[in-house]
DONU-814037 format. One record per residue (C-alpha): residue in one letter; x, y, z. Coordinates in steps of 0.25 Angstrom, whole numbers, padded with zeros to 4 digits, always signed. Example, Ala and Ser with C-alpha at 12.3 -4.5 7.8 and 13.67 -1.06 7.14 Angstrom:
// DONU-814037
A+0049-0018+0031/S+0055-0004+0029/
//
This chain:
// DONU-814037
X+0021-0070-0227/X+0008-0076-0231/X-0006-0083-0227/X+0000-0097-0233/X+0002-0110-0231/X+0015-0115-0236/X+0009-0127-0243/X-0001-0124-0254/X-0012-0135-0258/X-0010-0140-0272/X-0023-0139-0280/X-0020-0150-0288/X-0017-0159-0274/X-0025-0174-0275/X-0036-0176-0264/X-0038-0189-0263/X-0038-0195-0249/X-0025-0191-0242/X-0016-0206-0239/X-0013-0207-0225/X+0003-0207-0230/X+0000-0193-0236/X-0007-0188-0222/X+0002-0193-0213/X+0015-0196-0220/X+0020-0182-0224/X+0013-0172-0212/X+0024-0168-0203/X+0019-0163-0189/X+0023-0148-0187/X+0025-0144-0169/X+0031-0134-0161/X+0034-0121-0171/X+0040-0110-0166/X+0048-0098-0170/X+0062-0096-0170/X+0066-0081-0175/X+0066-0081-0190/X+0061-0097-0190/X+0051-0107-0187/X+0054-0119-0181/X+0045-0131-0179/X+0046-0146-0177/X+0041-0157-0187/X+0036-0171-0186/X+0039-0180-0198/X+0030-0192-0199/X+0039-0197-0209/X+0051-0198-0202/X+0044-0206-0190/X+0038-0193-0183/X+0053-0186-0183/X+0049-0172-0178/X+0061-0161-0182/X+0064-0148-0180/X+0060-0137-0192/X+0066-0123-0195/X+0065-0113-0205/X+0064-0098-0207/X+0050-0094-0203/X+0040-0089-0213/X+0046-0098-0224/X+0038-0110-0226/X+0044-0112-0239/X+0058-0114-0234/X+0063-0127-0229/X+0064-0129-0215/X+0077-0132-0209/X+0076-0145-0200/X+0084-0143-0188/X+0082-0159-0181/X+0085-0167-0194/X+0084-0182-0192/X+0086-0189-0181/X+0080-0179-0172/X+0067-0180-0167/X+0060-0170-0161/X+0052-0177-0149/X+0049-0176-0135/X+0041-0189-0129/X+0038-0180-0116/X+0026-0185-0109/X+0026-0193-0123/X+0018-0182-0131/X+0031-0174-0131/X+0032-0159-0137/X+0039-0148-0135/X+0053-0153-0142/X+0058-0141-0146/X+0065-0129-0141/X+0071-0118-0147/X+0076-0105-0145/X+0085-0094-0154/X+0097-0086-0149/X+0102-0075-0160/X+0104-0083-0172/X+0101-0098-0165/X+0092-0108-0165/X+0090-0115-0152/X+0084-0127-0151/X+0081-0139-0141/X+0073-0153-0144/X+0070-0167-0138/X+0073-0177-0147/X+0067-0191-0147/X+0078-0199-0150/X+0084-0197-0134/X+0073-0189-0130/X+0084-0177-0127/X+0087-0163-0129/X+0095-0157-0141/X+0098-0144-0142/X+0104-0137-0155/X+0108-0123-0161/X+0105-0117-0175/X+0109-0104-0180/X+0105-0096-0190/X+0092-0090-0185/X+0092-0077-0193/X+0096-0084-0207/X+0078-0085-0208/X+0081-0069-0213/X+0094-0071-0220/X+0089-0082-0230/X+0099-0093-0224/X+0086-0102-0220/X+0094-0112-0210/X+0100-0114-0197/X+0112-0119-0192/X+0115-0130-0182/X+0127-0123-0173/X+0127-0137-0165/X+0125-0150-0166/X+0112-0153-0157/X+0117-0155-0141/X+0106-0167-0134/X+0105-0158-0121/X+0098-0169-0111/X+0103-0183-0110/X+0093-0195-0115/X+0084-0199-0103/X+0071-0203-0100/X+0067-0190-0097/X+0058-0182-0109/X+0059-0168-0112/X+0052-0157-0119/X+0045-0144-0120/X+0057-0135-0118/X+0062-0122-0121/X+0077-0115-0123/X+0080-0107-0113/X+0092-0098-0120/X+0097-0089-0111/X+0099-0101-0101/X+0104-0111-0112/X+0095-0122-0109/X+0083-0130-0112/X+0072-0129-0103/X+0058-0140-0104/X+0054-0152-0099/X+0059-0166-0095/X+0048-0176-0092/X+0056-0187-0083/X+0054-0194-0070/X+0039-0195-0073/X+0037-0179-0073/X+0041-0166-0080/X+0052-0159-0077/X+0057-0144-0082/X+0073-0145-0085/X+0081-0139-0093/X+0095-0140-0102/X+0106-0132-0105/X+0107-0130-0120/X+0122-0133-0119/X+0125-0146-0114/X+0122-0160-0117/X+0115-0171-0112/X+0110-0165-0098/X+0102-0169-0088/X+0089-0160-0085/X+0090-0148-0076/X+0078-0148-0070/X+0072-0135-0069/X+0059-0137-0061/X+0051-0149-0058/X+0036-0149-0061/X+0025-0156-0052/X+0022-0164-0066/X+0022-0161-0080/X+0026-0148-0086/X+0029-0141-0099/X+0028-0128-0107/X+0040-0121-0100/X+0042-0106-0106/X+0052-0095-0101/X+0049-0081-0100/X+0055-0070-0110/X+0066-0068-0100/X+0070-0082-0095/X+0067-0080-0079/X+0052-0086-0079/X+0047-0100-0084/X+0031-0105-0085/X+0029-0118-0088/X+0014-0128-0086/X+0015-0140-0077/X+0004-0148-0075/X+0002-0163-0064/X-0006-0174-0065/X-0017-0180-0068/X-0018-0167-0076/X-0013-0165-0090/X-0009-0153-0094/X-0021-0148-0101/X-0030-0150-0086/X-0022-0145-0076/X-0008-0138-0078/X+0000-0126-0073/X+0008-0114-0077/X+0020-0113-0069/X+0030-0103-0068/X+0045-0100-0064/X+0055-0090-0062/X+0070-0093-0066/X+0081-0090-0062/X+0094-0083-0071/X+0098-0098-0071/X+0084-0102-0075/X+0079-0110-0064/X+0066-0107-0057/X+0067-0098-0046/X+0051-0099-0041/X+0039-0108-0050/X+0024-0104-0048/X+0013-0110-0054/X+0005-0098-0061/X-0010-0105-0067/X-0016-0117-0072/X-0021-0129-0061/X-0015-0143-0055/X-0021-0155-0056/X-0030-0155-0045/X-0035-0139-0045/X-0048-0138-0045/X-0049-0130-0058/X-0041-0136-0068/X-0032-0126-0079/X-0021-0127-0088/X-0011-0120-0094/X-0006-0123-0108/X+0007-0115-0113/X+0015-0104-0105/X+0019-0093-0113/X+0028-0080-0109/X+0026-0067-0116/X+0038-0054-0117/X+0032-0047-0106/X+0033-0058-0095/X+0020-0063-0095/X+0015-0078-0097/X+0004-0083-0105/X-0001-0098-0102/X-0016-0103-0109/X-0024-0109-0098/X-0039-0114-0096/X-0044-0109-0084/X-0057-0103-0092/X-0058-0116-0099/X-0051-0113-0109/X-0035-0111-0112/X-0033-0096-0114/X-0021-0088-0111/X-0018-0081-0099/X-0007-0071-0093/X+0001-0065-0084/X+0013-0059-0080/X+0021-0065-0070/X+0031-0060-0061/X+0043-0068-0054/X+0037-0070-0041/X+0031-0082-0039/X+0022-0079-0028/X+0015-0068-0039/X+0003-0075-0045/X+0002-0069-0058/X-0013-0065-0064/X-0015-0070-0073/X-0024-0064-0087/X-0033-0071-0097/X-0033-0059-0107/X-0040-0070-0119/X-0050-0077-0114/X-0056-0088-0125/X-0064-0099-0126/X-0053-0106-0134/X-0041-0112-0131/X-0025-0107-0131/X-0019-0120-0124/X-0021-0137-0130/X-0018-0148-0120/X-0004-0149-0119/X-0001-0164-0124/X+0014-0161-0130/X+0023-0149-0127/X+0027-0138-0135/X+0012-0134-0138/X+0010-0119-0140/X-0003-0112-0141/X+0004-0097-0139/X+0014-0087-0141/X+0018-0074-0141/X+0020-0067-0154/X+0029-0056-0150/X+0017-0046-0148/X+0005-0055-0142/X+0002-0070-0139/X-0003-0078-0150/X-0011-0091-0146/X-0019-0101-0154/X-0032-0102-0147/X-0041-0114-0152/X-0056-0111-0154/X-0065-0124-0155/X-0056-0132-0160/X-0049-0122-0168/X-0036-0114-0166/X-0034-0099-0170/X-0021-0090-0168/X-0024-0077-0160/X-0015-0066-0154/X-0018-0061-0140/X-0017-0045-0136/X-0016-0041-0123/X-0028-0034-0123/X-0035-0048-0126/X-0037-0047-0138/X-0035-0060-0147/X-0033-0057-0162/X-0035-0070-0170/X-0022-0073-0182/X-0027-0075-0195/X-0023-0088-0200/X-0031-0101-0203/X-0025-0112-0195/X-0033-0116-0185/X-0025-0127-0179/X-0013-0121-0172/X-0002-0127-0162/X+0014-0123-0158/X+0010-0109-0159/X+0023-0099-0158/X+0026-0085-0160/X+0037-0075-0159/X+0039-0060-0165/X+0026-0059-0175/X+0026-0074-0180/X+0018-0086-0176/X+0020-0101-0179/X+0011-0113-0176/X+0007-0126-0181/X-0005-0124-0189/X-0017-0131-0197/X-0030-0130-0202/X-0043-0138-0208/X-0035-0136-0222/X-0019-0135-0217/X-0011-0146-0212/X-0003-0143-0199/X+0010-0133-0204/X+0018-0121-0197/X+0011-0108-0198/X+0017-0096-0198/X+0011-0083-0195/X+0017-0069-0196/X+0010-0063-0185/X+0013-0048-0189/X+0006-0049-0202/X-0002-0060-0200/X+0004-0070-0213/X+0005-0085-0209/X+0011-0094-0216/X+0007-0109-0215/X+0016-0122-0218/X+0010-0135-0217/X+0017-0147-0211/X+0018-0154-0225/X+0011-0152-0239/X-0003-0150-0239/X-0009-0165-0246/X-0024-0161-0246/X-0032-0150-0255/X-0040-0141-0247/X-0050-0147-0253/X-0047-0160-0249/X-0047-0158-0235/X-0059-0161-0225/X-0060-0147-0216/X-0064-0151-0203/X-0076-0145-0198/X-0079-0141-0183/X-0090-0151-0178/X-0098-0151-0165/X-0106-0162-0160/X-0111-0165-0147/X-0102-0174-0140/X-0103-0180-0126/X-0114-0175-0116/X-0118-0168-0128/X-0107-0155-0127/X-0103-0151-0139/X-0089-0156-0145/X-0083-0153-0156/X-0074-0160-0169/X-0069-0158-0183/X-0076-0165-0192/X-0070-0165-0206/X-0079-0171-0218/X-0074-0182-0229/X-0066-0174-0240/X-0076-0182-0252/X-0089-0174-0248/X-0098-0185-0245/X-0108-0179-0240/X-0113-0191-0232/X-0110-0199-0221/X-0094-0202-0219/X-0086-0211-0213/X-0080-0205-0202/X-0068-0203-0193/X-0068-0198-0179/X-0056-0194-0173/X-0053-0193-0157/X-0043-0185-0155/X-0031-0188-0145/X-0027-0182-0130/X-0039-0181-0127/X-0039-0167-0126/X-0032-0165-0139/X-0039-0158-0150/X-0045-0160-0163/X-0040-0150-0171/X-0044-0143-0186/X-0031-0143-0192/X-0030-0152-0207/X-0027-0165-0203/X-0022-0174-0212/X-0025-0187-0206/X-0040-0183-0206/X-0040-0178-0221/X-0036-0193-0222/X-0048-0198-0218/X-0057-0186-0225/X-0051-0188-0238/X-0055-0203-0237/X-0070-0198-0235/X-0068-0199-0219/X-0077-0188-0212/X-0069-0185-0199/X-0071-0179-0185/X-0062-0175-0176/X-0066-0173-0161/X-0065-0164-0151/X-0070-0172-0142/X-0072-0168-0127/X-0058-0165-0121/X-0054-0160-0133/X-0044-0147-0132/X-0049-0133-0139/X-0062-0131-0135/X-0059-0128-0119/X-0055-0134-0107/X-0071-0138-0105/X-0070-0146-0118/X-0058-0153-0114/X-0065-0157-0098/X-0074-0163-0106/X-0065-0177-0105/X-0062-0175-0091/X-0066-0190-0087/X-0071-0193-0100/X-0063-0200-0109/X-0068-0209-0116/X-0081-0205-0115/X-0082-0189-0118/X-0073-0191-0130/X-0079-0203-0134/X-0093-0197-0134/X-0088-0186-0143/X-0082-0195-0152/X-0094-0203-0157/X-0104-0191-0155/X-0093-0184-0165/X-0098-0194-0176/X-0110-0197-0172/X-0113-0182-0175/X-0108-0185-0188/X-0115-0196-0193/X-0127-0189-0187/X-0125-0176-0197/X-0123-0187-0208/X-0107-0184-0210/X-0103-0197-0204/X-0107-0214-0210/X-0111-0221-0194/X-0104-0233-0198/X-0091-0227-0203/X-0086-0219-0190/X-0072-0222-0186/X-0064-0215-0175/X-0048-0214-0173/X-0039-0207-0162/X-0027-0208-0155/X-0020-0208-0142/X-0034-0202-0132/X-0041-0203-0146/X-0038-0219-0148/X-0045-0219-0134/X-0057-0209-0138/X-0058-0219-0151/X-0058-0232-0144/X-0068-0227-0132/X-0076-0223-0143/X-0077-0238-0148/X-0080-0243-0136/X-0092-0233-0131/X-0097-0227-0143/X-0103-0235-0153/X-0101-0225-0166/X-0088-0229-0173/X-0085-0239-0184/X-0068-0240-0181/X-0058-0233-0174/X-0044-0231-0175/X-0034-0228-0164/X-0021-0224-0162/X-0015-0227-0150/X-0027-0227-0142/X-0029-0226-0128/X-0038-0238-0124/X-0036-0241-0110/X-0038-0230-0101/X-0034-0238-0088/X-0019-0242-0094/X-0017-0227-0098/X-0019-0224-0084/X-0010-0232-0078/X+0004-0232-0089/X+0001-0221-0098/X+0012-0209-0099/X+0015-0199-0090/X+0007-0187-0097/X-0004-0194-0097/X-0004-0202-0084/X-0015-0195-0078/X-0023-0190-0089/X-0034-0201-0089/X-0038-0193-0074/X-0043-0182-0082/X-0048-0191-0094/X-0057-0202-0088/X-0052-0201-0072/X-0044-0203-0061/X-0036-0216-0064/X-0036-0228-0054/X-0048-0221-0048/X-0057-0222-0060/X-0054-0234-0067/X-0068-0238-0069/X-0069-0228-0080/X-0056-0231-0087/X-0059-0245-0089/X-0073-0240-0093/X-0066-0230-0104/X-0055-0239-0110/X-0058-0243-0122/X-0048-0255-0121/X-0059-0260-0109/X-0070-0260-0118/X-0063-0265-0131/X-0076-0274-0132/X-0085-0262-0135/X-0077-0259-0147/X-0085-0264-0159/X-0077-0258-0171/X-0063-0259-0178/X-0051-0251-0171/X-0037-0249-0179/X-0027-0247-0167/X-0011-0239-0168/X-0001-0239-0159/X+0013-0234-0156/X+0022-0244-0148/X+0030-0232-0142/X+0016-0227-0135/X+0018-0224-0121/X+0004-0215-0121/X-0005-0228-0125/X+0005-0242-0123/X+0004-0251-0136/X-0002-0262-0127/X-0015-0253-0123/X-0017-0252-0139/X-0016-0267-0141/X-0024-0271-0130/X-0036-0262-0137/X-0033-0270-0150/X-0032-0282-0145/X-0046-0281-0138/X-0052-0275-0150/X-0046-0287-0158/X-0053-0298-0147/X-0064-0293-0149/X-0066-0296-0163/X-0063-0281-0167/X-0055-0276-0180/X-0043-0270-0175/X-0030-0265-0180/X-0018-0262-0170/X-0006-0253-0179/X+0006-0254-0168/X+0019-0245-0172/X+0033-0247-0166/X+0039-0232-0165/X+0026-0226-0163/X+0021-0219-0150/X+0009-0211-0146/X+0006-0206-0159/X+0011-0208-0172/X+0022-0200-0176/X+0028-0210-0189/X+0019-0207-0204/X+0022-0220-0207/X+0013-0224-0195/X+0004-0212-0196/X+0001-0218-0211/X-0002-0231-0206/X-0012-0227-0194/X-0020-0219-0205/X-0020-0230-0215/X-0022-0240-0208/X-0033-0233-0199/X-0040-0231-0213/X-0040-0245-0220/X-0044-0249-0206/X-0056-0239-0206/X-0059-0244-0220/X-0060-0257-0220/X-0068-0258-0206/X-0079-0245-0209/X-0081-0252-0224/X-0075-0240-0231/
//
């Protein structure tokens, strides 16, 4: 197999400014790869068929070979678990069969299905075999599930239910229909990231209370099982509560052959793996090793299920570990040694491995998001990108790693990407606050931003404080400060560039979604450095997020700005929709009607101020939309409509 990347540039390819159909409209979303045997499977999000995600197979290694959709039409892949969802899919393979279990979001249930037909990938019969048709394990409820895992020698499905405002670890028998939970063990809170060792009769898991989110404060906790499968004795093993007065988290359980369990966590700072064999006996603490201490990370916040930063190749664990902002693929010895993999993607996520092969979804500065494939005995990769490529190299703006000073003067870091025309002067420029806001702004080729550079845009992409990838010191620095840290690094961010002469002072405009509709507006309102702003679903009154906002996020804003009722006085003093007077400058609003993260009315309310104040605004509602924007049809307008907007208002 060879160094490539399925899809060759065309020489002859037009670089004219990319369309926002062309950007959006054709560019599925790959998630959650794995391997299977001889095959790789992995789920697809097609904006053109309202955000349908569906489940892909084919022979691995084969790029050039159709895949086989196994969920056609109307299946939809979805969990709305603590409404960010994740972790659909389970699958497992008995001799010649494929196993497979998925949420989907028409009921909200489980199905479950068998193929066969596993070992026709060497015989050159390139398809599987439905042996059934699919069995709806779970009965339609108001209960959400997710983040499961097959279980085969026990014939049942084992993840999580979230019902009864909590989590609840349950499983289902693979052989009957429309059940009722069978609730396995009841966490304090919120749980996820269940995983059975090699022999089935030991279970790790995180579990993690508020106010914390997951990435704060969380626990590892373990279990031994009985032949039946049910938990015999439960300890928790690392990681911290809520209240502890040194706060750690765990990010992603992981078992090897041997017995022993992995788990990245941040107790130096930064999330790096540890072990440690454990025994049966709950009252044995085991002890735990660090054998790869970095200053870099192995673990991201865990927004979604089904996240995977590491896995065990068959001879040793292979982790992506991300390095200011950059993420590499590395193997890890025993002996501590970490051997970097030769391969060019620097933007990794859903990493999996199994006997010598690796997959992940991968990107880079030059490569839009596609399946990577990597022989790990010889060290060939092979790279399929999610649709064709629709830019020359040539005509795509590399981003380039930018550090400024941001607030209280500490160094912060973003990606800035100069106009695609080669002015050398000062450019109208785009800033973009990224979402969470612990997210991260990453250097993988994104399409939407190319939009904006091919129309002579510079853009900057910030890793503001709090942002994830540069340790956990980095992300404390929004601890109590939102709205102001990120704010501060926002306008600082362009400030630096019209000071180095690569930004016009009278052309900056800012856009952001979710936490980065909020960043944006607060930056409106106390900063006085941008021209116009665009916001998607925005959070703009802190005070009503605190008191009806979802579950996942109910406590959140403690850690962000403080303890709510007791600190009211700097809520009102951050939310932008309280200061809408301050706001001087035109705002394009867009906002999903099925949002339960940021209600419609919280967005109308901000325009509506805006709009009273003599202010040029521009609210976008959309019916079937939620928090974030799933349908290309309304991707496409959201970038056109943010454009013409831009343009007529900066004079363009």
């Amino acid at each position: 197999m060879e160094n490539t990347s399925h899809h060759q540039r065309n020489p002859k390819q037009a670089t004219q400014p990319l369309s926002a159909k062309r950007t959006l409209g054709q560019t599925p979303t790959l998630k959650e790869p794995r391997l299977i045997d001889d095959w790789v499977l992995w789920l697809e999000q097609r904006p053109q068929e309202h955000g349908r995600t569906t489940a892909l197979i084919r022979p691995w290694g084969q790029s050039d070979h159709p895949p086989q959709e196994l969920t056609p039409a109307p299946a939809n892949l979805r969990s709305r678990i603590h409404d960010y969802g994740g972790g659909v899919l389970a699958t497992a393979c008995k001799d010649n069969q494929l196993l497979m279990a998925w949420i989907d979001d028409a009921d909200g249930c489980l199905w479950f299905q068998h193929w066969q037909g596993l070992n026709q990938a060497t015989k050159g019969k390139k398809a599987l075999s439905p042996l059934k048709p699919p069995l709806r394990l779970s009965k339609p409820n108001d209960a959400q599930l997710a983040d499961g895992l097959i279980d085969l020698p026990r014939q049942r499905w084992l993840g999580i239910m979230e019902a009864d405002k909590r989590d609840w670890l349950v499983t289902f028998s693979l052989n009957h229909e429309n059940q009722a939970a069978t609730v396995l063990h009841r966490p304090a809170d919120f749980a996820g990231y269940a995983i059975l060792s090699p022999n089935g009769d030991q279970l790790a898991w995180v579990e993690w209370q508020q106010p914390a989110m997951p990435w704060e404060a969380s626990q590892l906790w373990w279990a031994s099982l009985d032949p039946a499968g049910l938990i015999k004795s439960s300890a928790c093993l690392a990681g911290s509560r809520p209240l502890d007065q040194k706060q750690t988290s765990v990010f992603q359980p992981l078992w090897l052959p041997n017995g022993e369990l992995v788990v990245s966590e941040d107790s130096s700072g930064w999330w790096n793996l540890m072990v440690a064999k454990l025994t049966t006996d709950p009252t044995v603490q085991p002890t735990w090793r660090r054998p790869w201490p970095l200053s870099a990370e192995t673990g991201m916040p865990q927004w979604v299920y089904g996240m995977s930063s590491s896995a065990w190749d068959g001879e040793q664990i292979l982790t992506a570990i991300c390095d200011q902002g950059s993420w590499r693929l590395s193997r890890l010895a025993d002996d501590g040694q970490i051997s970097t993999i030769n391969q060019p993607f620097d933007d990794l996520n859903g990493l999996q491995a199994q006997d010598g092969r690796a997959v992940a979804i991968a990107s880079n500065a030059t490569t839009s998001p596609g399946l990577l494939e990597l022989n790990l005995n010889c060290g060939s990769w092979k790279h399929t990108p999610a649709s064709e490529p629709l830019l020359n190299a040539d005509a795509i703006s590399v981003a380039e790693p930018f550090w400024f000073e941001g607030c209280h003067g500490q160094p912060t870091h973003a990606w800035y990407y100069p106009p695609i025309n080669g002015s050398k002067g000062p450019a109208p420029l785009l800033v973009k606050s990224h979402s969470g806001p612990t997210s991260m702004a990453n250097r993988g080729l994104s399409l939407s931003i190319q939009f904006w550079t091919s129309r002579g845009w510079g853009v900057v992409d910030v890793n503001y404080g709090g942002s994830t990838g540069f340790g956990r010191a980095y992300r404390e620095r929004l601890r109590g400060g939102w709205g102001e840290t990120d704010v501060t690094d926002c306008a600082e961010a362009a400030l630096a560039l019209v000071k180095c002469n690569k930004a016009n002072s009278t052309q900056i405009a800012i856009e952001g979604g979710s936490a980065g509709g909020f960043t944006t507006l607060a930056c409106l309102c106390f900063t006085e450095v941008f021209r116009a702003a665009a916001c998607r679903y925005a959070v703009s009154d802190l005070t009503a997020m605190a008191e009806d906002t979802h579950r996942f996020e109910a406590r959140y804003l403690d850690h962000l700005v403080g303890r709510w009722p007791d600190q009211r006085q700097l809520y009102e003093n951050r939310s932008p929709l309280l200061h809408a007077n301050k706001i001087q400058c035109p705002v394009i609003f867009f906002q999903g009607l099925q949002d339960k993260v940021v209600p419609p009315d919280q967005t109308e309310r901000m325009a509506n101020a805006l709009k009273e104040n003599g202010i040029p605004v521009e609210l976008h509602i959309f019916e079937q939309e939620g928090h974030g924007f799933r349908d290309s049809a309304v991707k496409i307008k959201v970038l056109e409509a943010t454009e013409q907007f831009f343009r007529r208002h900066l004079k363009l």
